[in-house]
N, C-alpha and C positions, 0 to 999 in steps of 0.2 A: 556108292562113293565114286567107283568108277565109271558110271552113269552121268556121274553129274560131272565129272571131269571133260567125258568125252564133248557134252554140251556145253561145256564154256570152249575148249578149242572152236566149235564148230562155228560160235558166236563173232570166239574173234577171228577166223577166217572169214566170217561176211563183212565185220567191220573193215579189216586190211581190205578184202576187196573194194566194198564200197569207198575206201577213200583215194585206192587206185583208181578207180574208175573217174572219182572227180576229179584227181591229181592228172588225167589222159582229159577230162573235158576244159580243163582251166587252162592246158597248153596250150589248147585248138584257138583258132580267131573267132572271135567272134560275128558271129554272122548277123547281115542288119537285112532284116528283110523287104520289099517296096523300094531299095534305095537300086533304081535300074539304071543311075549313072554309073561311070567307070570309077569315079574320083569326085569326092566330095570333102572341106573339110569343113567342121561345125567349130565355131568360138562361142564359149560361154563366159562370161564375166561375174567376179566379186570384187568388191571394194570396200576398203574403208578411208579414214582420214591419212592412215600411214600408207598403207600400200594396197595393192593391182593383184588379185591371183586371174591368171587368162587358162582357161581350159579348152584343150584342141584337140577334137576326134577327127582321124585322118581314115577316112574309109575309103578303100581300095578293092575294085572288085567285088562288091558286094559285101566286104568283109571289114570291122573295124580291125584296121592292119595298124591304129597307133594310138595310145593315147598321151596327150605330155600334158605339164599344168607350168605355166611362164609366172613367177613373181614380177611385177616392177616398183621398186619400192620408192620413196617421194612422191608420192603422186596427187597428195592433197591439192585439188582444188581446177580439176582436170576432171572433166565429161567424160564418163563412161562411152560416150559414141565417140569423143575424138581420141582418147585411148584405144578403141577398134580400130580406127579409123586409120591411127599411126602403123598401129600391127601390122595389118592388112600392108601398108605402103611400103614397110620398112620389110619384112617378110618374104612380101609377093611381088610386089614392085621397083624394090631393091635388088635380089638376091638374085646373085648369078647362076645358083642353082636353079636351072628351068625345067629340071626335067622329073620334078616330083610336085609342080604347078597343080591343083586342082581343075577341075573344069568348072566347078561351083564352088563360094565359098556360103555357108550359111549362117548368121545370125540373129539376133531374135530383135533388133532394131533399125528400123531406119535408119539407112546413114543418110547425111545432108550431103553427099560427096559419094555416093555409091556411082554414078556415073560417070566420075572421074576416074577414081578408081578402077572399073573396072577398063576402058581405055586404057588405062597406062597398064596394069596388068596382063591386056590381052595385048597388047603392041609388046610387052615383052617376051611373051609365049610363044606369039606366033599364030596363036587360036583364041576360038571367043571364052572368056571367063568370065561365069555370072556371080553377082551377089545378090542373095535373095534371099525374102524373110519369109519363112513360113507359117500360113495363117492355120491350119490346122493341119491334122492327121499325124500320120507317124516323123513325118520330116519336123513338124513344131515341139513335138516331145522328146525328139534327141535332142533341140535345142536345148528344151528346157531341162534335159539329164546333165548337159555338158554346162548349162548354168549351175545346177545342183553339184555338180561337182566342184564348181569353183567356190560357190558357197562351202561348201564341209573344206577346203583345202584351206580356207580362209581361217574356218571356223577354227581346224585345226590347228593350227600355227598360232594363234591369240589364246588358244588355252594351254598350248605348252608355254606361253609368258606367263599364264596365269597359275601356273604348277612352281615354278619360280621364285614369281614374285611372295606367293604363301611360304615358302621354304623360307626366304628371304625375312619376312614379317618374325619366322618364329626365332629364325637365329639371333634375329636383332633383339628381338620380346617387345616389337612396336605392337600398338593399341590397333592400327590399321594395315593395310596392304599400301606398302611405296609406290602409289602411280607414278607421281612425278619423283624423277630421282635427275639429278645435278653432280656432274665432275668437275674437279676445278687442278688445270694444273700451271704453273710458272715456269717463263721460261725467259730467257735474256742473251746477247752477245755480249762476250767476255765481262758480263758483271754490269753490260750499260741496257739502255733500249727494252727495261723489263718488260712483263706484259703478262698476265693471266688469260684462261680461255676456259670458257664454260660448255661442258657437253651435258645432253640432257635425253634423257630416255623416257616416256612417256608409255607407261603401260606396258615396262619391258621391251619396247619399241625404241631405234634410233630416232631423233626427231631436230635434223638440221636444222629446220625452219626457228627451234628454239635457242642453238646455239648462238654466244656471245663470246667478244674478245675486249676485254676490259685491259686501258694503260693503267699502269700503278702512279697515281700521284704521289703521294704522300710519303713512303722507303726511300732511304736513300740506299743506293748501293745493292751489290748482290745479297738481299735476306730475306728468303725462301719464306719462310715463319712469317715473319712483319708483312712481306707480301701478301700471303693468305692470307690473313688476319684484315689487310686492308681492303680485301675485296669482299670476303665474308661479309665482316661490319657495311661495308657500302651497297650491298647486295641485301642484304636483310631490312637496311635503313629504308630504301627504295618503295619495299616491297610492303614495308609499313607507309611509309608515303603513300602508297597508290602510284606509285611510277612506274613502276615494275611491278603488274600482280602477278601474282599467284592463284592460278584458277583451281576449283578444284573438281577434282580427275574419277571418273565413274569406269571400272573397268571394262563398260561398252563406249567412252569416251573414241573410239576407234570409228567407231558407228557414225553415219552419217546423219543419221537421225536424233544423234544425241545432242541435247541442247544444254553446252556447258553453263556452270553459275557459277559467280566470283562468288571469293572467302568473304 
């Protein structure tokens, strides 16, 4: 018994050690081997119809000394090169911070404007800063890690709406998951000038492009109730018209690749 006691202590002292040892290698920086610039930083890109996830390895020294992940959200309907393209300008070419400038910046596509770019960014340095894509070896495969990361960042944030929206489906006891969901609320100065306004979420998602600002015909006067009612009714009426569809919503409907289909 006592045998067997002393052999679980000893077990869990290699455990605690082993996880100190990784908890001492997980502080360290990470070291990027081949990169024999001083400064480098890599952008990786995801997208969908709602928004931008931008992933940025900032290595220094040989060492990945940063990594951050930039949302922009609105972005349907905007070129993944000229979403880098903006970064890179607003980032590197804006910012009056000069003195954490890379001397290379790397991404995994041609820009049609790398030229320019890099011009204005080396005129604001003071030294030359490249943009450049890499065609193989280990400089193309951090790209493509710093891509994969913006992918899973992406990924991740669409399946916390999608955790959500199921919660949502069961509290309701709806037959399906609320892609499209619609707020509607009323408002007026002193009882005159009424007006409704439609907000609208899209996969758990904000989705300006879909909102609306409906006048109230038909109420007279401040009546909150008659109002909804008029715009409900005229929103519904529409949307049987074919005047306003109502598309309907696939939860990769986010995807670029997704090819919606009306009701």
């Amino acid at each position: 018994m006592g045998k067997a006691s002393e052999n679980q202590e000893f077990e869990r002292a290699i455990e605690l050690r082993d996880r100190i040892i990784n908890l001492e290698r997980a502080g360290k920086k990470q070291k990027v081997s081949n990169f024999l610039h001083k400064s480098i930083d890599v952008i990786g890109i995801a997208a969908n119809n709602l928004e931008t996830h931008l992933t940025i390895f900032e290595v220094r020294g040989s060492n990945l000394d940063n990594k951050k992940t930039i949302v922009l959200k609105d972005t349907e309907g905007i070129d993944e090169e000229e979403i880098i393209e903006n970064y890179i300008m607003q980032t590197y070419g804006s910012s009056d911070n000069i003195i954490d400038i890379p001397e290379k910046i790397m991404v995994k596509q041609q820009l049609t404007h790398h030229k320019s770019l890099e011009n204005i960014v080396s005129e604001k340095v003071g030294q030359n800063v490249e943009i450049i894509v890499p065609k193989k070896g280990e400089k193309l495969k951090f790209v493509e890690l710093a891509e994969q990361n913006s992918q899973i960042s992406l990924k991740n944030a669409t399946r916390n709406e999608e955790i959500i929206l199921n919660e949502l489906k069961q509290i309701l006891s709806l037959k399906d998951i609320p892609r499209r969901i619609e707020m509607y609320d009323i408002s007026n100065i002193s009882g005159d000038y009424t007006v409704a306004g439609m907000a609208t979420l899209i996969n758990g998602k904000i989705s300006k492009k879909d909102f609306r600002k409906f006048n109230i015909k038909e109420t007279i006067g401040q009546n909150d109730f008659a109002s909804m009612k008029e715009i409900i009714t005229r929103r519904l009426k529409h949307t049987l018209d074919g005047k306003i569809g109502l598309r309907k919503y696939s939860r990769y409907d986010n995807s670029r690749w997704w090819k919606r289909s009306a009701y």
